[in-house]
C-alpha positions as CSV (number, residue, x, y, z in Angstrom):
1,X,-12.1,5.7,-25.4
2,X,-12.0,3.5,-28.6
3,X,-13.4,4.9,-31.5
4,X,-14.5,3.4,-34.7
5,X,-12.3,5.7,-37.6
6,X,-11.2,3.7,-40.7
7,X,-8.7,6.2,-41.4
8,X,-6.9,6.5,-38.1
9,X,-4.0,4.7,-38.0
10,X,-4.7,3.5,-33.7
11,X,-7.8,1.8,-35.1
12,X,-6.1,0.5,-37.9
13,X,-3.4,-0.9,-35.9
14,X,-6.5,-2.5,-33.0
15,X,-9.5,-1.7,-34.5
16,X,-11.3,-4.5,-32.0
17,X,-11.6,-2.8,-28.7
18,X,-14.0,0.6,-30.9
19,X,-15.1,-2.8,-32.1
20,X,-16.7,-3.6,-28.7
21,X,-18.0,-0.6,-28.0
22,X,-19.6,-0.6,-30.8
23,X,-21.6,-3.5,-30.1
24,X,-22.4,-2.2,-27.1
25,X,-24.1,0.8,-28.6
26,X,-26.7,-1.5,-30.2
27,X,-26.9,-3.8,-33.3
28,X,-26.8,-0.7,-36.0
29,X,-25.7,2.6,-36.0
30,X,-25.6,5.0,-39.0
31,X,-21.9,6.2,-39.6
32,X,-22.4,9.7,-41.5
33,X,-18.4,10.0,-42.8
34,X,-19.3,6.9,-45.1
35,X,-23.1,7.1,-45.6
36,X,-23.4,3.3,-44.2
37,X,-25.2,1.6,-41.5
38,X,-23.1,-0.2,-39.3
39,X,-23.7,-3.8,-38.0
40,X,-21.3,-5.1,-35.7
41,X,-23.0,-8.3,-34.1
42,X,-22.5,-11.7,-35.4
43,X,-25.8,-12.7,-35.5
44,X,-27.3,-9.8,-37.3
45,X,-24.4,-10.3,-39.8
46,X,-25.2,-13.9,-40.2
47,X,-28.0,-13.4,-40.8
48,X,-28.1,-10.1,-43.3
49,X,-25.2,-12.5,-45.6
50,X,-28.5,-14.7,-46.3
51,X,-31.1,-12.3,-46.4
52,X,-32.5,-11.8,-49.8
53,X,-33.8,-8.1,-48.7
54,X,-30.3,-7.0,-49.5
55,X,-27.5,-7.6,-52.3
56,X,-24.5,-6.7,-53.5
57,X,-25.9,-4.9,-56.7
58,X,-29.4,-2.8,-57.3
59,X,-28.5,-2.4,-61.2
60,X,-31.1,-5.5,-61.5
61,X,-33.8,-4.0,-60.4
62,X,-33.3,0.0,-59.9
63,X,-31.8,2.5,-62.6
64,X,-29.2,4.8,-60.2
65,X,-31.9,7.4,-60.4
66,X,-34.4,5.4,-58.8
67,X,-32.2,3.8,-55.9
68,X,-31.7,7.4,-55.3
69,X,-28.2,6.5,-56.1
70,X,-25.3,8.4,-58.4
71,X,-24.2,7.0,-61.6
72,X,-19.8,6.9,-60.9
73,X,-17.6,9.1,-63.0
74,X,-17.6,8.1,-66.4
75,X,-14.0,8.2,-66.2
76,X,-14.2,5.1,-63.5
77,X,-16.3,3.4,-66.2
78,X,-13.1,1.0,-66.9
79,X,-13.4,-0.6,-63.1
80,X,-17.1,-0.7,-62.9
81,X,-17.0,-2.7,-66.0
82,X,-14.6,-5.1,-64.6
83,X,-16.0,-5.0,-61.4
84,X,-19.6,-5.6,-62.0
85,X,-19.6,-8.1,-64.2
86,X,-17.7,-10.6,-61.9
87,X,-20.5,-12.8,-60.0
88,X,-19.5,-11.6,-56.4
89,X,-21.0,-8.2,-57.7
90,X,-24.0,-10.1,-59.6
91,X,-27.5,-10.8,-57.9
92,X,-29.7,-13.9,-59.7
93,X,-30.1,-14.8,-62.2
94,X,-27.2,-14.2,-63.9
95,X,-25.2,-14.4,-60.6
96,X,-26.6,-18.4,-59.9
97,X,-25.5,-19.0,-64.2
98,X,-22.0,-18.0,-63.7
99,X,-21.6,-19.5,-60.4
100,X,-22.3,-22.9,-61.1
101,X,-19.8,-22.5,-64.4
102,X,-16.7,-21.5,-62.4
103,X,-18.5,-24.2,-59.6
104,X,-17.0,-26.6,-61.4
105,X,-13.5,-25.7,-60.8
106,X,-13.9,-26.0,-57.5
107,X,-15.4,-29.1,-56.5
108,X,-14.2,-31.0,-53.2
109,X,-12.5,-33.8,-55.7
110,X,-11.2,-30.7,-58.4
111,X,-9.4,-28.8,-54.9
112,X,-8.1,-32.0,-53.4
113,X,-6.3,-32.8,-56.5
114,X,-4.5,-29.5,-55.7
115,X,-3.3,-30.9,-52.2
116,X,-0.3,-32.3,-53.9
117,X,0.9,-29.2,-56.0
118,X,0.2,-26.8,-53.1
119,X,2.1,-28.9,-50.5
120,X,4.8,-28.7,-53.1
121,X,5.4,-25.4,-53.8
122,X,4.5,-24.6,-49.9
123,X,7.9,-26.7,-49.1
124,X,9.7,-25.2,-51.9
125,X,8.9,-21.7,-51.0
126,X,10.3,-22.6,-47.4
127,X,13.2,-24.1,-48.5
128,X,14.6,-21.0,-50.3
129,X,13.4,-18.6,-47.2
130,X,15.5,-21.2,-44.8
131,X,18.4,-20.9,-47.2
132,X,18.4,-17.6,-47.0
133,X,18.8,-17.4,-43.6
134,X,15.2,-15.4,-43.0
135,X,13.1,-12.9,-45.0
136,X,9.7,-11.6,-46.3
137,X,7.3,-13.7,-44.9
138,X,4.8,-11.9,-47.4
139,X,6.8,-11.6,-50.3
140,X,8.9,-15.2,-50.0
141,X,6.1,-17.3,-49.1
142,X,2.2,-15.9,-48.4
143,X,2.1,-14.1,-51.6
144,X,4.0,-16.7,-54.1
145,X,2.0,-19.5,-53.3
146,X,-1.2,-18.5,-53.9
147,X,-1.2,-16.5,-56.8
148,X,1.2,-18.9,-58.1
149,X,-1.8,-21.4,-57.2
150,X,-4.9,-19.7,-58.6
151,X,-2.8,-18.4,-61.8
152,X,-1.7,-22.3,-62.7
153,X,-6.0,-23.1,-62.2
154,X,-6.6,-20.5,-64.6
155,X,-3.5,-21.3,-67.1
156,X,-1.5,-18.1,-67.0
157,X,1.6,-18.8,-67.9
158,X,4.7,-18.7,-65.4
159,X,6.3,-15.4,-67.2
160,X,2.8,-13.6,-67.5
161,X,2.5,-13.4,-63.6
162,X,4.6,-10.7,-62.5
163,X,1.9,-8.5,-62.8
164,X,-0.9,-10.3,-61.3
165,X,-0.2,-8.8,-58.0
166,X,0.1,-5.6,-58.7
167,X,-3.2,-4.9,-60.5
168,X,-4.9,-7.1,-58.2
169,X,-3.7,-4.5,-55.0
170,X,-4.7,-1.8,-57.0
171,X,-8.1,-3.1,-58.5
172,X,-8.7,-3.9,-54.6
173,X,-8.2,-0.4,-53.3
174,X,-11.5,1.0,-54.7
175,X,-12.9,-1.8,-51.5
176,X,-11.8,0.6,-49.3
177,X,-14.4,3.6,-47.5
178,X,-14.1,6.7,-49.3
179,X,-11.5,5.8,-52.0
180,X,-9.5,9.0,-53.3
181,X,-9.3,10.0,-56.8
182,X,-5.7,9.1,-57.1
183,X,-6.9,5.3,-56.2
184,X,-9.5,5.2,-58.7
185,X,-6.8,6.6,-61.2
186,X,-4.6,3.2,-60.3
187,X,-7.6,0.8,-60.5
188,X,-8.8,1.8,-63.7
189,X,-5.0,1.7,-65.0
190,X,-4.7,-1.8,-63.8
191,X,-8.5,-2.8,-64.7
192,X,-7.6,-1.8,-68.5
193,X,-4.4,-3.5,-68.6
194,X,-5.6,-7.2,-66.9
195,X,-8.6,-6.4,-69.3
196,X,-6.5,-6.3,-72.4
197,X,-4.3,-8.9,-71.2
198,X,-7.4,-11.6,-70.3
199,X,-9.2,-10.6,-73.1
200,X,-5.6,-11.2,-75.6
201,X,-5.6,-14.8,-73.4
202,X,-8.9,-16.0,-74.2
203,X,-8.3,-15.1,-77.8
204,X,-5.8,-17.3,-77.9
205,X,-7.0,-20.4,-76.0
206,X,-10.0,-20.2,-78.3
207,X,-7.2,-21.1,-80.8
208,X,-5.3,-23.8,-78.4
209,X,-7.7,-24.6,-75.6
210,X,-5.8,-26.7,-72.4
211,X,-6.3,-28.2,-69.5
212,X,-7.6,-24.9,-67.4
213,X,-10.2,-22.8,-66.1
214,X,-10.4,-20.4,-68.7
215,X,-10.4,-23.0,-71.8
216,X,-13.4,-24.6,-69.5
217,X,-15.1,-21.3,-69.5
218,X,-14.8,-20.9,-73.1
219,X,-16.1,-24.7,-73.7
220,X,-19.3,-23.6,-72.0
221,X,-19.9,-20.5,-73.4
222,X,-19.3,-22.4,-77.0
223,X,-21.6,-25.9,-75.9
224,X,-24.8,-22.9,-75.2
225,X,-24.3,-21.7,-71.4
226,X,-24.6,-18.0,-71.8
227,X,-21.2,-16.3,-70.5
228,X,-20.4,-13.6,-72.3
229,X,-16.7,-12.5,-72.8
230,X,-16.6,-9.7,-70.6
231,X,-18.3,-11.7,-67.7
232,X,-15.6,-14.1,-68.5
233,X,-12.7,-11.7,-68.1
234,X,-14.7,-10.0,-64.9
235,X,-14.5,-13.9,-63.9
236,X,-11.0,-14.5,-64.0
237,X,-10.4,-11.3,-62.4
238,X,-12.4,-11.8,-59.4
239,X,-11.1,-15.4,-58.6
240,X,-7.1,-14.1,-59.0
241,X,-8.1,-10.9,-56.9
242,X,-9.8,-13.2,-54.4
243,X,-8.2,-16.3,-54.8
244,X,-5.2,-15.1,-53.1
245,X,-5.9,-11.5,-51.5
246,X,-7.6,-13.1,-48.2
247,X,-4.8,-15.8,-48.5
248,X,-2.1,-13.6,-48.4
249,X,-3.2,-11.2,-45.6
250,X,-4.8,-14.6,-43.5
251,X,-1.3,-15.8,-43.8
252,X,0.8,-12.6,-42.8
253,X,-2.0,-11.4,-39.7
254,X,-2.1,-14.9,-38.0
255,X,2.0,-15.1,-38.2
256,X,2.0,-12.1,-36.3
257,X,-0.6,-13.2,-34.1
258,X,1.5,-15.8,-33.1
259,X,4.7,-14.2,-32.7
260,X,2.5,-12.0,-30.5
261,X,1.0,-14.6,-28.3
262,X,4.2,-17.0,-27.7
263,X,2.5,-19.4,-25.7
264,X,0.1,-20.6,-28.6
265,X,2.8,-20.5,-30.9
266,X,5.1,-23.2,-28.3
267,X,1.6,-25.0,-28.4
268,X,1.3,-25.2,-32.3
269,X,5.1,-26.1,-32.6
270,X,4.9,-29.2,-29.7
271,X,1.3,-30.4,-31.7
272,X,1.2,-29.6,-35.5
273,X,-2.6,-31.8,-35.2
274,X,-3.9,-28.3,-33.8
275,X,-3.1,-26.8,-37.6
276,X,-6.4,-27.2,-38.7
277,X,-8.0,-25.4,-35.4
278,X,-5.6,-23.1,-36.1
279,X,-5.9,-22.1,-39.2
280,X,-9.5,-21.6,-39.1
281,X,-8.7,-19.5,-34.8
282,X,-6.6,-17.3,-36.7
283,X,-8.8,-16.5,-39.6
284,X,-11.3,-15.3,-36.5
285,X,-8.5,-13.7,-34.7
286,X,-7.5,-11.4,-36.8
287,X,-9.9,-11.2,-40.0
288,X,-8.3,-10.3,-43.3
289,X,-11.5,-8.7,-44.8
290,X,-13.1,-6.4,-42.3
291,X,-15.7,-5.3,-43.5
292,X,-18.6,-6.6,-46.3
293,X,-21.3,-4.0,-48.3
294,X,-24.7,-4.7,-48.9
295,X,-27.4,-2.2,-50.7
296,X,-31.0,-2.4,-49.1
297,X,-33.2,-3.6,-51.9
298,X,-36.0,-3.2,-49.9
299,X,-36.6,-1.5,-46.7
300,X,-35.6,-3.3,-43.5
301,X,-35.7,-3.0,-39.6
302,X,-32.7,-3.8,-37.5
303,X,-33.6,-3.9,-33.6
304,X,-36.2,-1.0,-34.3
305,X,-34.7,1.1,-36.5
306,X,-35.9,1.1,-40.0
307,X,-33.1,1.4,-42.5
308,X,-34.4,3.1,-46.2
309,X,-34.6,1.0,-49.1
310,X,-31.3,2.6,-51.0
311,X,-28.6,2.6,-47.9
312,X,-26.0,0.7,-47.6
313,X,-25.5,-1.4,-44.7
314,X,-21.5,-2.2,-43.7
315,X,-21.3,-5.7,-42.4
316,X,-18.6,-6.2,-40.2
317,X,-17.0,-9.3,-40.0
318,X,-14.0,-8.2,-38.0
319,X,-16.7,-7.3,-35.2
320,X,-18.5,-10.3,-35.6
321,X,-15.7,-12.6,-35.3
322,X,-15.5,-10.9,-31.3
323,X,-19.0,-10.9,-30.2
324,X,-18.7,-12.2,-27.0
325,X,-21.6,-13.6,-27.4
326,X,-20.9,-16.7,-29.6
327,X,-17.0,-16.6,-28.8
328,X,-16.1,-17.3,-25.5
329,X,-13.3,-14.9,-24.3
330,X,-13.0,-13.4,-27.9
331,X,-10.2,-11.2,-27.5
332,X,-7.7,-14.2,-26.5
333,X,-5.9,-16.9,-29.4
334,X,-6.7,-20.0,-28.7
335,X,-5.8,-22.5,-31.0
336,X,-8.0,-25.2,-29.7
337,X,-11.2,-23.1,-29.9
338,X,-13.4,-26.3,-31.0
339,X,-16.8,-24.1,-32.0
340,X,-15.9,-21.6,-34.2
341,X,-18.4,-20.5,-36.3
342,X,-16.5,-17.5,-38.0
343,X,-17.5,-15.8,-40.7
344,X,-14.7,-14.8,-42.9
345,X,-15.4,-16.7,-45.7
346,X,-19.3,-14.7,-45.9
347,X,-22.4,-16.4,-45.9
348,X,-25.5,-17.1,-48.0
349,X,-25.1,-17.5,-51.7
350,X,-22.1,-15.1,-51.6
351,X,-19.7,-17.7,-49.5
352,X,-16.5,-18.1,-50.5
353,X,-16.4,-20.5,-53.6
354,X,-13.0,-20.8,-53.1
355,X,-12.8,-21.2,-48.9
356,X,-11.8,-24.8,-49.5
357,X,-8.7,-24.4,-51.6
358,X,-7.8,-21.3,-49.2
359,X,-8.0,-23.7,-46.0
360,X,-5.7,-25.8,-48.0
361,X,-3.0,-23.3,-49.0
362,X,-2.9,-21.9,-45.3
363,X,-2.6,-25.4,-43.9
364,X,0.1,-26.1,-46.5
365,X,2.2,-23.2,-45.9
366,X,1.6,-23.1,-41.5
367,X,2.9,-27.0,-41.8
368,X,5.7,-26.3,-44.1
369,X,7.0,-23.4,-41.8
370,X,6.5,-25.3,-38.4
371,X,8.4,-28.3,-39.8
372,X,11.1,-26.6,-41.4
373,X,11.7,-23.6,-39.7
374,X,10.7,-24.7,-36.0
375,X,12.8,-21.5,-34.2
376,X,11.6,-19.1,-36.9
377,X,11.1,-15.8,-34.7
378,X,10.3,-11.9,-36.2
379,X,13.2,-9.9,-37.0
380,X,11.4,-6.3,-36.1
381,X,7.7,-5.0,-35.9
382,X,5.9,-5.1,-39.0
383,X,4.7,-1.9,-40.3
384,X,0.6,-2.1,-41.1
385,X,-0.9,-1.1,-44.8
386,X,-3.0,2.0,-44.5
387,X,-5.8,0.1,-45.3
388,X,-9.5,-0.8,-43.4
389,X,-11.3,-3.3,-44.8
390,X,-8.8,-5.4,-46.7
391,X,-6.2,-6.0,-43.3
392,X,-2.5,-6.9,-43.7
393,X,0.9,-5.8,-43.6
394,X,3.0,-4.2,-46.3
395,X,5.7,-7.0,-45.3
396,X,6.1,-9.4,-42.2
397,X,10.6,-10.0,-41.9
398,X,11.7,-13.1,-40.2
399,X,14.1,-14.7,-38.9
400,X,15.4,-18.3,-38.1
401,X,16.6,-17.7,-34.6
């Protein structure tokens, strides 16, 4: 019988069939090894994403004390500073001031601009894995191209991106349930050093402003909009974490998907016009981000059970992208799934801001590998990361058949 465990490495490896049995228990369950509330079905996570009852801080309303909450280590004080500054961990007002700042960056006109760069480097990045015969799909192409991406937005230089990477997987392993003291050790490490390293950055295109993100964030803060400099650095951090985590793990899961369901994978190859169904199928198939937190501002009811003002509530979006109940046959890929209303991306005023440029990166690099590499096949079984709510691989080798 499927159970849900984040820490088991069978449900890592399928965590959708404890999935559906968890639905089938009811719309929320309390999961004591976390301390959470579970909701599994889509429309109850739909709808909690929008629902103003909940959010992804209390710090703007309730001391610790008073959410009946404890204040973190003051030795994680590093990460927490980081973290909860950047606007994903920010409730209004001061999470609507910074989000229409950075907005800007990511108009439809800004992002389509992009298409010619990102198509660029997609090809380039394929070129060099067919010359070599095969590879890393992760390292070659699903990682490169979107940090390489989000970095250029933000104006980090070519030689300064080495380790973006790195601190970004380590910042992102306090997401996980229950992180150990060893990961908060690593995520303060790296949340100093990206801290230093923005805030040494800003300094200097104070000095020398160009034609990026961060000189336009410092151009506001200096015409009047109030950003201060560690909300800016909390900022950048959270769009280069995000701006290629889901990317990279999107990219690796639905290769593997494929390679795992042959059929679609002949269908995609004999119509690359089924990319964009695809892109978006996969996304659902396989979710890269599992799982989404919300704290109960105030007190809630969920099919009859009241849940406390002060719990937390786990949202998840790997569930919810295979309730049968909006997904016909949920458990199959089908590229031309027409409706498709996954949730991946969030919902409410926590959505994506940068969903668009992603959908563009992962249609870049699906086209560039179906048209250059058209009898690309996997060389052996990936081996999974360890991880729950952040889903990939720790590599995905390849070969050109």
């Amino acid at each position: 019988m499927a159970a849900f465990d984040p820490w088991d490495p069978a449900f890592l490896a399928d965590p959708y069939p404890a999935y559906a049995e968890l639905r089938a228990k009811g719309r929320v369950q309390y999961f004591e090894p976390t301390n959470q509330w579970l909701v599994p079905h889509h429309a109850d996570v739909s709808a909690l994403l929008r629902d103003r009852r909940l959010g992804r801080t209390y710090q703007h309303r309730f001391t610790h004390e008073e959410f009946g909450r404890t204040a973190p280590p003051a030795e994680h004080e590093p990460f927490h500073t980081l973290n909860d500054h950047g606007m994903l961990d920010l409730e209004p007002p001061d999470h609507t001031r910074i989000r229409r700042l950075v907005s800007k960056a990511f108009t439809p006109r800004t992002v389509e601009r992009l298409v010619p760069y990102v198509t660029g480097l997609a090809g380039e990045l394929v070129d060099r894995l067919v010359e070599a015969g095969g590879g890393d799909l992760l390292r070659d192409v699903a990682e490169p191209l979107p940090v390489a991406v989000i970095a250029e937005m933000l104006g980090i230089p070519e030689s300064d991106r080495a380790p973006l990477r790195p601190w970004s997987a380590d910042i992102c392993g306090m997401y996980e349930l229950n992180p150990s003291e060893d990961t908060a050790a690593r995520a303060v490490r790296a949340s100093v050093e990206f801290t230093e390293y923005l805030r040494e950055l800003i300094a200097e295109r104070r000095g020398k402003p160009g034609d990026d993100l961060i000189s336009g964030l410092i151009a506001a803060y200096d015409e009047g909009d109030r950003l201060t400099e560690q909300e800016m650095i909390s900022t950048c951090v959270l769009l280069l974490n995000a701006g290629h985590e889901a990317t990279v793990n999107a990219t690796v899961n639905g290769w593997y998907a494929l390679f795992r369901n042959p059929e679609q994978l002949a269908a995609l190859r004999a119509d690359h016009s089924l990319v964009p169904r695809a892109v978006e199928e996969l996304m659902r198939y396989d979710t890269p981000l599992q799982l989404f937190e919300r704290w109960v501002l105030d007190e809630i009811e969920i099919d009859g059970t009241t849940v406390p003002r002060g719990a937390e509530i786990a949202l998840l979006f790997g569930s919810a992208n295979h309730d049968p109940t909006v997904f016909a046959d949920p458990e199959r890929l089908d590229l031309t799934r027409a409706d498709n209303p996954h949730i991946s991306f969030s919902a409410g005023i926590h959505y994506c801001i940068g969903a668009p440029l992603a959908r563009i990166e992962l249609t870049a690099s699906m086209r560039a590998l179906l048209e250059k590499t058209p009898t690309l096949t996997l060389a052996k079984p990936p081996q999974r990361k360890p991880n729950f709510v952040i889903r990939g691989l720790e590599g995905l080798s390849v070969e050109l058949g």
